[in-house]
N, C-alpha and C positions, 0 to 999 in steps of 0.2 A: 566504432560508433560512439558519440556523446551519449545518444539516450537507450537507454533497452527497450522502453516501450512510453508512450505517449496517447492518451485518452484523448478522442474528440468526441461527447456526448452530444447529437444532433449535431454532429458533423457530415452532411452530406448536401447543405448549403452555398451559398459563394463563399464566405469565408472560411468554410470546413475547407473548402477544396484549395482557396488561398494558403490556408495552415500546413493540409499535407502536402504542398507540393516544396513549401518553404523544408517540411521536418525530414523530406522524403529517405534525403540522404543523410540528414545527419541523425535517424533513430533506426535500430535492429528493427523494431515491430511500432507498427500505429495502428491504436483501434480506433473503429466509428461505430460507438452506441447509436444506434438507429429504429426507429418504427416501422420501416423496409429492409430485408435481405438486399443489397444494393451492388454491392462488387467488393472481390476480392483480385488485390492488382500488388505483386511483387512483395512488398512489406506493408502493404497494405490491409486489414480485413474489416469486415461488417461483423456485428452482435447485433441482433438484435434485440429491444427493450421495448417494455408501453410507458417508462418516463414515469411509471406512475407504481410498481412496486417490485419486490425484489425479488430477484431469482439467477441463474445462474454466470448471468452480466458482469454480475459483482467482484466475483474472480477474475474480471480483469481488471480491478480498484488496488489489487497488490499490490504494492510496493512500484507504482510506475509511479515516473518521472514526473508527469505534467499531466495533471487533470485539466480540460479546457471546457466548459459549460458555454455550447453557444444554441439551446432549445431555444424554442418559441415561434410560432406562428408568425408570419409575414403581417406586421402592419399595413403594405400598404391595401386595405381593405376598405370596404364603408362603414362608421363605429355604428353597426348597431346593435342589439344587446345581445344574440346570438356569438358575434366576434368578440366583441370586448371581452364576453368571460370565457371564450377560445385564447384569447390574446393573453389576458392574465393565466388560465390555468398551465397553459403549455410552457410558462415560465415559471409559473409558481408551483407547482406540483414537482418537475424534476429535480428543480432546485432545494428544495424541502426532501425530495428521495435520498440527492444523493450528499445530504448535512448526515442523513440519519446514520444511511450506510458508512460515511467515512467516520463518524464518532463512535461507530461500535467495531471498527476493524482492528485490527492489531499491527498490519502492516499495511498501513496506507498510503495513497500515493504522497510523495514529498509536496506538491506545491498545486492546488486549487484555485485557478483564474477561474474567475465569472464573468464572461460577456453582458454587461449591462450597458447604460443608453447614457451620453451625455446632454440625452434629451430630458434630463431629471432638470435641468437648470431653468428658470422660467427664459422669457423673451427676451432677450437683453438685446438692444442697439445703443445704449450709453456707456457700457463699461465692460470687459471681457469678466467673464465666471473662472473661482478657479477653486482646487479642495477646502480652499480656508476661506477664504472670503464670497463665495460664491451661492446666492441666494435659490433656492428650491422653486422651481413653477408652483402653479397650478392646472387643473382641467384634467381629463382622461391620462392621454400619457405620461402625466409627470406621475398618476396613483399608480399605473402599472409596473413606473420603476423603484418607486419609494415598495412596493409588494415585492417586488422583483429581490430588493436591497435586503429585505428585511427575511425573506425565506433564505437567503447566503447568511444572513447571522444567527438564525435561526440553533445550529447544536454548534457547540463548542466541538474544537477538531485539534485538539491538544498535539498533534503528532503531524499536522498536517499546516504547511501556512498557506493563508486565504488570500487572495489579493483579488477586491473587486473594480473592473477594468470599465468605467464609461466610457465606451466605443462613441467618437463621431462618426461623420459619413464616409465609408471606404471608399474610394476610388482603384478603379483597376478597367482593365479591360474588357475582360470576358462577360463581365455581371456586373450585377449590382447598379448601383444609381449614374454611372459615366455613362455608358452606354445609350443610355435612353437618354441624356442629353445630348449626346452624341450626334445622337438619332434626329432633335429637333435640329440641330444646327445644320445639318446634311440636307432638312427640308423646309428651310430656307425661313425657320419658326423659331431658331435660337436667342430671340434676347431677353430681357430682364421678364423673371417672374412676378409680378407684383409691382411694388414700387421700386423692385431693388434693391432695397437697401438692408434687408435680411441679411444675416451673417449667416455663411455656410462654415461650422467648422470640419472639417474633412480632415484625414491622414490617407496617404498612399496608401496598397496592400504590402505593398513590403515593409514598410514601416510600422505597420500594423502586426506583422507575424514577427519581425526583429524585436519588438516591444515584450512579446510573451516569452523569447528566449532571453531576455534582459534580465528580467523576474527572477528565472532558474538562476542564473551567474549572480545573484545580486540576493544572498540568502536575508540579510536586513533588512531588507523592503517587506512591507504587509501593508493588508488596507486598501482604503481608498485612490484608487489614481485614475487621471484624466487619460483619455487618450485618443489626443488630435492636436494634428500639428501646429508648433508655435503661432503660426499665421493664417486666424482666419481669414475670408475674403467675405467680402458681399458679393449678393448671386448675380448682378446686373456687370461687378466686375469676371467674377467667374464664368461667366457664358461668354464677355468679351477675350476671355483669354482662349475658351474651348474653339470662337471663332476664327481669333488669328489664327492659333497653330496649326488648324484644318485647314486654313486658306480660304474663308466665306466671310465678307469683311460685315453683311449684314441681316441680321436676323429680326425675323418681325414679336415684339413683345407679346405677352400674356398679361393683360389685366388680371385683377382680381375678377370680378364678376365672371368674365370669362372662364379662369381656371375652377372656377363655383361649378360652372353650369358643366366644366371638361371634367369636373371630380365626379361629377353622378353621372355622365354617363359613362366613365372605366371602372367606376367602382371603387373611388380611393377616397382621403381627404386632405382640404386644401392644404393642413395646419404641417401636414409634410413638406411642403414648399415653401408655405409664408411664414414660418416659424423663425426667428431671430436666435439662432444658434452660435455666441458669442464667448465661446469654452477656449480654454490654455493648461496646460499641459505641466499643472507649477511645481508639483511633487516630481514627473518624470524630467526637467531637466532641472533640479535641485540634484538629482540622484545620478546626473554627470551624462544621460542621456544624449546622442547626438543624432539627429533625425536626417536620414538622408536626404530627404523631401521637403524641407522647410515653407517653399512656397508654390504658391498653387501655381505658378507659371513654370516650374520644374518638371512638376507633378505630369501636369496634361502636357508637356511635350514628350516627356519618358513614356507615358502609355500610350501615345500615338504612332509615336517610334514604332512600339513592339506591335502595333498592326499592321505595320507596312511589312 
């Protein structure tokens, strides 16, 4: 086995589940720090944690391989002020536990990923964002990640290297945001959200858990890194791709006012759909990265594939 043991802190997500199936076989032992006893499955086990202070969790911060921090409450909610400081604390608090606990360990794990959002970037439709030249939002979610950012720098980890990971939008199958496009295109409701012309930057799931095992093999690398594939799309093209490849040549659009009035009544908000998400990836293919998934018409025929 590559790893002896591999940390997933609120690993019991879509992407927790993405990670262990990716680490399954190539680690002896994976933990999932969890708020729920949840399952124990072959190399697999549950800890559980309240994210919020220390006890005997911590022993399993020894000396493993790969710490992965992917806590935090589901945005897609309605922001009101009850959520919002659900949404920040459930990031900010673990994140902040486990700076304290790895700076006062003696053998801590070798390498510290943080799941955070390449929704830190404001709206961009005139130039793609990238680590170095890539301009900060404004409004709710950008403070949650700039909070987010700032509790991972929070204690110095002298023994441990940090690398914080802005995730865009995973694509896979089982979960997460394909699916429920999936869904509209199947009911005959798949086309452009909005005007369109928002950028969706996305990476696969496998290229999404290949990127974390990159880190390990790649002891150089620290810091800030983007992480979403070289090509983003706009969503007017990205629904026409999830089209073809289903075989539904047409889908009926969502206005704005319309997705306004469909946000209140599931409970969500718009700014997750109509947001200009125009992120590149400029550190991780600097650093000789080769993404299996490069464009989004690869992407949604590979996941389509694996549900037939």
């Amino acid at each position: 086995m590559k790893y002896k043991k591999i940390v997933l802190a609120g690993g019991n997500g879509y992407l927790g589940r993405v990670l262990i199936d990716y680490y399954q076989n190539k680690a002896k032992e994976i933990v999932v720090l969890s708020r729920h006893e949840k399952f124990t499955e072959q190399n697999v086990r549950t800890v559980v944690w309240d994210g919020k202070s220390s006890g005997k969790w911590t022993a399993e911060l020894v000396n493993a391989d790969i710490l992965i921090n992917l806590c935090g409450k589901n945005v897609n909610c309605r922001y009101t002020d009850q959520n919002k400081a659900e949404i920040i604390a459930s990031r900010v608090l673990p994140t902040e536990l486990l700076g304290m606990v790895i700076h006062d360990m003696f053998e801590p794990p070798k390498l510290w990923i943080n799941i955070t959002s390449a929704t830190i970037y404001r709206h961009a439709e005139d130039r793609p964002q990238d680590e170095e030249t890539g301009e900060i939002g404004k409004g709710f979610s950008v403070d949650v990640c700039k909070a987010w950012e700032a509790a991972f720098d929070k204690y110095d980890t002298p023994k441990t290297r940090k690398i914080n990971l802005r995730m865009g939008i995973v694509l896979g199958r089982k979960d997460g945001v394909f699916p429920r496009l999936l869904n509209l295109v199947k009911m005959g409701m798949g086309g452009m959200q909005g005007d369109g012309r928002q950028y969706v930057s996305w990476i696969h799931e496998h290229d999404a858990a290949r990127v974390t095992e990159w880190f390990y093999d790649r002891p150089d690398l620290l810091g800030t890194f983007n992480c979403t594939a070289p090509n983003a799309v706009k969503n007017e093209q990205l629904m026409a791709l999830i089209r073809k490849s289903y075989g539904i040549p047409l889908g009926l659009p969502a206005p704005k006012w319309l997705l306004e009035i469909g946000a209140i009544v599931i409970g969500t908000e718009t700014e997750l759909i109509l947001k200009s998400r125009w992120v590149v990836p400029k550190r991780l293919l600097d650093s000789g990265f080769e993404f299996e998934f490069e464009k989004a018409g690869e992407a949604v025929r590979d996941i389509l594939n694996t549900e037939k």
